[in-house]
C-alpha positions in Angstrom: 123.8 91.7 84.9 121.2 94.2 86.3 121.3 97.6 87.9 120.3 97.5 91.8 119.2 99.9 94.1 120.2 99.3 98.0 119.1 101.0 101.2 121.1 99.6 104.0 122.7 100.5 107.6 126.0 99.5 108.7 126.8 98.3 112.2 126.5 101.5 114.0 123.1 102.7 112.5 124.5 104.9 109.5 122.6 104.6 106.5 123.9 103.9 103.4 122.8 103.8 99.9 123.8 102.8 96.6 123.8 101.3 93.2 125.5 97.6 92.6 125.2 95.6 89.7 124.7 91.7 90.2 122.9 88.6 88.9 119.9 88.6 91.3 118.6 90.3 94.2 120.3 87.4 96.1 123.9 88.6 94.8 123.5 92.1 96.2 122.6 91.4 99.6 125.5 88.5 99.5 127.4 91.5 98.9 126.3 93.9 101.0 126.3 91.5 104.0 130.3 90.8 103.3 130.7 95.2 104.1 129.1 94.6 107.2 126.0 95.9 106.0 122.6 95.1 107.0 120.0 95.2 104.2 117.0 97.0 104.9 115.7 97.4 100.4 116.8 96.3 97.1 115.2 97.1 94.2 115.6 96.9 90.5 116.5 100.2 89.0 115.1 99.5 85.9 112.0 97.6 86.3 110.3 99.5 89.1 109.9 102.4 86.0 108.2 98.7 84.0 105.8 98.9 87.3 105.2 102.4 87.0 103.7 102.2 84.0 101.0 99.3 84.8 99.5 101.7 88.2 96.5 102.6 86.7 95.5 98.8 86.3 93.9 96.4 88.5 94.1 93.0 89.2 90.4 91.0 89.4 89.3 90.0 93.0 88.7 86.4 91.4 92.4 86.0 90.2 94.0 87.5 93.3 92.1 84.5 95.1 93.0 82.2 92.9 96.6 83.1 93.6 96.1 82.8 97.2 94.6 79.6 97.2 97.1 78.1 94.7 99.9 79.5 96.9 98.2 78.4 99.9 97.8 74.9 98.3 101.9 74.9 97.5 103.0 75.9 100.8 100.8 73.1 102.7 102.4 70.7 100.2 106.1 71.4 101.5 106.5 73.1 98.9 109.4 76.4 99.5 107.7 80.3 99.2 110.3 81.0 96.5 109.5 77.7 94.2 106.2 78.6 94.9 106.4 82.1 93.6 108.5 81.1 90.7 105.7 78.5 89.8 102.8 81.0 90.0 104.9 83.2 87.9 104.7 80.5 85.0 101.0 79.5 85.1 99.5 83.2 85.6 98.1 84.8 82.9 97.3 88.0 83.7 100.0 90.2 83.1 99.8 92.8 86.0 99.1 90.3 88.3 102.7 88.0 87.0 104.5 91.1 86.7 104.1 92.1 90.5 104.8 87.9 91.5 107.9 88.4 89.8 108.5 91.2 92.0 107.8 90.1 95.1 109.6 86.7 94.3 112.8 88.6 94.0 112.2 90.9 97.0 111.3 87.5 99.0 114.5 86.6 97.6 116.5 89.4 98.1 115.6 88.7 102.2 112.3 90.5 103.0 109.5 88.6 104.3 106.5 88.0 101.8 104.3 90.5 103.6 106.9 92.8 103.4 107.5 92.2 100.0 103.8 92.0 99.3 103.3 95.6 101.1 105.4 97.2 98.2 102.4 96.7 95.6 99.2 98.1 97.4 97.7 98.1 94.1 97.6 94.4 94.2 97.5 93.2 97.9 95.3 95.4 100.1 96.1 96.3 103.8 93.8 93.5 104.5 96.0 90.8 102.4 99.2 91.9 103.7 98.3 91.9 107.5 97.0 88.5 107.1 99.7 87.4 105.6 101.9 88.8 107.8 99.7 87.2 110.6 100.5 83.8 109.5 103.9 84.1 109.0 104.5 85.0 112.7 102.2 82.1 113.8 103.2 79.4 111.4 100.0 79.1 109.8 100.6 81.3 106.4 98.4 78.3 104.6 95.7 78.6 107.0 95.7 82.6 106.8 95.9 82.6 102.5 92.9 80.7 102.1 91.0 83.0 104.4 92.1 85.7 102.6 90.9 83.8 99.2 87.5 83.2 101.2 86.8 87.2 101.9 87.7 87.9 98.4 85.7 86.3 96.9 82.6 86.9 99.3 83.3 90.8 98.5 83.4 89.9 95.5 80.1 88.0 94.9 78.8 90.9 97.3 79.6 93.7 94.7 79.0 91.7 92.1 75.2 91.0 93.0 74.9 94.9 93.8 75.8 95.7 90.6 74.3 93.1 88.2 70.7 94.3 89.8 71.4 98.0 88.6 72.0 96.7 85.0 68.6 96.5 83.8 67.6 100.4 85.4 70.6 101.4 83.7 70.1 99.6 80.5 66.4 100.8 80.4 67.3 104.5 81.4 70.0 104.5 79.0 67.2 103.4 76.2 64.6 106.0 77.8 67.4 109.2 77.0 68.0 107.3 73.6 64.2 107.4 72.6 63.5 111.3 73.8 67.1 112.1 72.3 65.7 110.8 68.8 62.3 112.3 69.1 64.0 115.6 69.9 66.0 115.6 67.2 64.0 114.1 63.8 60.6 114.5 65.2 60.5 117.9 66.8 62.1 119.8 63.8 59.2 118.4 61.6 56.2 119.9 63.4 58.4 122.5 64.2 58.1 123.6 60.1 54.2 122.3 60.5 53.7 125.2 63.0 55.6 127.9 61.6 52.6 128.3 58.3 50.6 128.3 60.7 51.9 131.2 62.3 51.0 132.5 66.0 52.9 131.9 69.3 53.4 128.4 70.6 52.3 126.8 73.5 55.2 127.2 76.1 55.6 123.5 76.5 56.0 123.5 72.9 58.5 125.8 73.1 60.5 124.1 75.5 60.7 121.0 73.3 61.8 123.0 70.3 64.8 124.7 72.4 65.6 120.8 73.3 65.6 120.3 70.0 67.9 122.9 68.8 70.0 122.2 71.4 70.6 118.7 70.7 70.6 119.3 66.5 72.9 122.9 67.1 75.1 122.6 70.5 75.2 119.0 70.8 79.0 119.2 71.3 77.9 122.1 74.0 76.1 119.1 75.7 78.9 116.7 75.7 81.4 119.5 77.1 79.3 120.2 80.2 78.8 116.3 80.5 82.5 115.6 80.6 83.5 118.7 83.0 80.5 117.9 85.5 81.9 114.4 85.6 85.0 115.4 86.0 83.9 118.0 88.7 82.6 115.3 90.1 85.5 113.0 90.4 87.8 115.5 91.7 85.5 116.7 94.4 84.5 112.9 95.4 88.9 112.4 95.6 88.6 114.9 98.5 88.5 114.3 102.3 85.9 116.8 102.0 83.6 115.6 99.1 84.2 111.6 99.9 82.9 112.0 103.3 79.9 114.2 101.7 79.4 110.9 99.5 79.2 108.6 101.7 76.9 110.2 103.7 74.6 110.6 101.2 75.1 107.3 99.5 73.4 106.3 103.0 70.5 108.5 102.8 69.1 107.6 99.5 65.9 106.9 99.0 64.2 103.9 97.6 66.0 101.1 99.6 69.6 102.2 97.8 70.9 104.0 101.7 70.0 101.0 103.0 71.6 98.4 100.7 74.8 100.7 101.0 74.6 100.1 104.9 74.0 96.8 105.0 77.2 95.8 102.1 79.4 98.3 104.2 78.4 96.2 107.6 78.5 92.8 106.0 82.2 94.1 104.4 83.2 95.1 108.0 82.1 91.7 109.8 83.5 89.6 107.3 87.2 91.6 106.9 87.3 91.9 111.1 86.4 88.4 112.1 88.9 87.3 108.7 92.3 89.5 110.5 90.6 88.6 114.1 90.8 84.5 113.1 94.0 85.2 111.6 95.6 86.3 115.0 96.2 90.3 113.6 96.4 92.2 117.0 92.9 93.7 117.8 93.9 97.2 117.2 95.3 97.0 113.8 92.8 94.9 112.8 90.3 98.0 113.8 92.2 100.2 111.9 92.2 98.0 108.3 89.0 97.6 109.0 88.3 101.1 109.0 90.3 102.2 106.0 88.8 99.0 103.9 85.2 99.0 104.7 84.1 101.3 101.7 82.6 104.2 103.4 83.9 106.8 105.3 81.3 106.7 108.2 82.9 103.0 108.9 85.9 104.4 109.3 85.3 107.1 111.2 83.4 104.8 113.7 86.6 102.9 113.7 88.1 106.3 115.5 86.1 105.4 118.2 86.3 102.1 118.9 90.3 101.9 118.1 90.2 104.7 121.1 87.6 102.4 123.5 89.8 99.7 123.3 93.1 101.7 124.2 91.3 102.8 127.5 90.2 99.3 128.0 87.0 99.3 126.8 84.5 97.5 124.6 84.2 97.2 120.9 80.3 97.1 121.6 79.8 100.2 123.5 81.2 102.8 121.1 79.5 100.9 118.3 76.1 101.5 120.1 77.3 105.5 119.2 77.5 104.9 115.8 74.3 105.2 113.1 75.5 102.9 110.5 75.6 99.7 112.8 72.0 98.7 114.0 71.7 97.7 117.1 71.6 93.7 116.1 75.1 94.6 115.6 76.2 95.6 118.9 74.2 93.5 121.1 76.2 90.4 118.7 79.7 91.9 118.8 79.1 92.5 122.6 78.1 88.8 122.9 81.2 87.7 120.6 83.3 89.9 123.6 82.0 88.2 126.6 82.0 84.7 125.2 85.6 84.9 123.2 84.2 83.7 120.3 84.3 87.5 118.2 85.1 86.0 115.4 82.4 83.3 115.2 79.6 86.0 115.7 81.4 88.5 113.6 80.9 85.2 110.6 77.4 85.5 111.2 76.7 89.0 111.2 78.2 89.0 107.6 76.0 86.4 106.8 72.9 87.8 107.9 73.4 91.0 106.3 74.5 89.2 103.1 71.3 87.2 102.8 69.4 90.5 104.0 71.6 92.7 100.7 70.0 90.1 98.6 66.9 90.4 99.7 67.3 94.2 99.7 68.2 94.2 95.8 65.1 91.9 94.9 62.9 94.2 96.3 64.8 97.5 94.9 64.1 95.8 91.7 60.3 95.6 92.3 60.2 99.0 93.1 62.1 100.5 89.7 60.2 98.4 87.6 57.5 100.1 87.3 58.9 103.7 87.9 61.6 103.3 84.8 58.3 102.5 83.1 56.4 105.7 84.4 59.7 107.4 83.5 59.7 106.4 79.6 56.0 107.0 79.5 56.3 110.7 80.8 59.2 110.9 78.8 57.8 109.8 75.9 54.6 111.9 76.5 55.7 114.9 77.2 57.1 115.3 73.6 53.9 113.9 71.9 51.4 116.3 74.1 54.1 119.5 73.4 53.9 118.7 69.4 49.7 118.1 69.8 49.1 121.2 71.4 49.3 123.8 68.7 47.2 121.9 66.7 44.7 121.9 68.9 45.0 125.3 69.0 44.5 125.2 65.3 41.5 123.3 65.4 40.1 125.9 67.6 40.7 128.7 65.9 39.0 127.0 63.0 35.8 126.6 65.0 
């Protein structure tokens, strides 16, 4: 037997709470329904610390879709949610993932629906998974709903995926740059460095600045790695802020080079997809605003939300307070307004996630034309500053000698 956790109300709204030991989930609320109890939790006292333990890991977009399609597959069959969950909980191998199915199997069991049950691991199903979820429960179309879910996550998936596969080679190549004027620094700057000293005189000061590098790397290199490691972690803690991620984002937006604008256009092709996904699913209008806003990736989406969330109470458009906002171009809002007036919202909002999708790649490709040849300029001033700081004294020689 196992040790349960209840939260539950009796007839006349009390609240009661407890421990019961029982075979199953099942058992317990067997029992608790005999006392003329109704059963609002049940939990495992011992294996919710098990979960504890696994929060800091994350499941892969690519396997949570996979599990959404399976289960989507299952349920269209005929197939029962609970033999459905108890098969997925056999054939998945990754353990986080079949560690939270198990846990939402036995809530499902327990009584609770399998949003609800889902909405107890946020670290595996998103706002955006459980509302759509929860959307095809109520209208009898769970299948339907699940395999739009696996669709978005694996769009937003391929969509961060290209984003960051196209910064490998700058970072590979700046990584390799520091690595080259790191070595020179160190082995080739203390040489001349003993070349200069017979030779006596004051250096040049650009000389002098590449023998402080090099003492600083050869004498307080752990010096370096302790300001690394607490600017990073500066870093972190400030982005965790309300303050500092809104700072972020903003600036993530206003980069130069292309990258604010490949940050707008994933966050608006992330938005159109995930709003016309919970619109097609038949989530109410306003909370689908609001999961939009807290899942589109940066801050100025969601505070753009705000607005619209509060147009629509009044009455109002989704296209008129999205004219107000700088992140959505105006192709944006002249589409969504169309998507309004003809009823098909969804169907545009499809398109505008497509457009800006093809218009991301695009974006990267020519990103990727511009750093080319400015990580080479990099390396090569990089590179040259070095050689030209070790030349210069002995061209100083050479004049003296004339």
């Amino acid at each position: 037997m196992s040790t349960y956790v209840f939260k539950a109300i009796d007839l006349g709204g009390a609240k009661a709470r407890g421990e019961v030991e029982a075979d199953s989930k099942q058992a317990v609320s067997d029992q608790l329904k005999q006392r003329g109890l109704i059963v609002l939790d049940i939990s495992d006292k011992h294996s919710s610390k098990n979960i504890e333990i696994s929060l800091f890991k994350r499941v892969a977009p690519s396997d949570l879709a996979i599990f959404a399609r399976q289960l989507s597959t299952m349920i269209s069959s005929g197939m029962s949610i609970l033999r459905a969950m108890y098969v997925l909980e056999e054939q998945t191998e990754d353990k986080f993932l079949k560690e939270t199915i198990v846990a939402v199997r036995k809530d499902v069991e327990a009584g609770l629906s399998l949003s609800d049950a889902m909405a107890r691991h946020p670290k595996v199903f998103n706002p955006l998974f459980v509302a759509m979820t929860q959307a095809g429960e109520m209208g009898g179309v769970l299948e339907d709903s699940l395999v739009r879910v696996a669709d978005q996550l694996q769009q937003d998936a391929a969509l961060r995926k290209q984003v960051k596969s196209a910064m490998v080679y700058p970072t590979l190549v700046l990584v390799f740059a520091v690595g080259v004027m790191m070595a020179l620094v160190a082995f080739l700057v203390p040489v001349f460095e003993g070349v200069f000293k017979e030779f006596g005189g004051e250096l040049p000061a650009l000389t002098q600045v590449s023998v402080a590098m090099s003492k600083m790397v050869t004498q307080y290199w752990w010096m370096m790695f302790l300001v690394t490691a607490c600017v990073i972690a500066a870093f972190v803690k400030w982005k965790k802020t309300t303050w500092g991620r809104r700072q972020w984002d903003h600036f993530r937006l206003h980069v130069p080079m292309k990258i604010g604008t490949i940050v707008q256009q994933v966050a608006v092709a992330r938005w159109s997809r995930t709003l016309a996904s919970l619109t097609h699913a038949g989530v109410p209008l306003l909370q689908a605003l609001e999961i939009t806003g807290r899942t589109g990736g940066n801050v100025a989406v969601q505070e753009s939300m705000d607005g619209v969330i509060a147009s629509v109470k009044r009455g109002g458009t989704i296209a008129a307070p999205l004219a107000q906002a700088p992140i959505f171009p105006s192709m944006v809002t002249h589409m969504v307004g169309v998507g309004e007036e003809t009823g098909a919202l969804d169907e545009m909002l499809d398109r505008i996630a497509e457009f800006y999708e093809e218009q991301v790649e695009a974006a990267v490709k020519a990103l990727m034309s511009i750093l080319e040849p400015i990580m080479i300029i990099v390396i090569g001033a990089m590179v040259g500053f070095i050689v030209i700081s070790m030349y210069l004294p002995l061209f100083e020689v050479y004049n003296r000698i004339e």
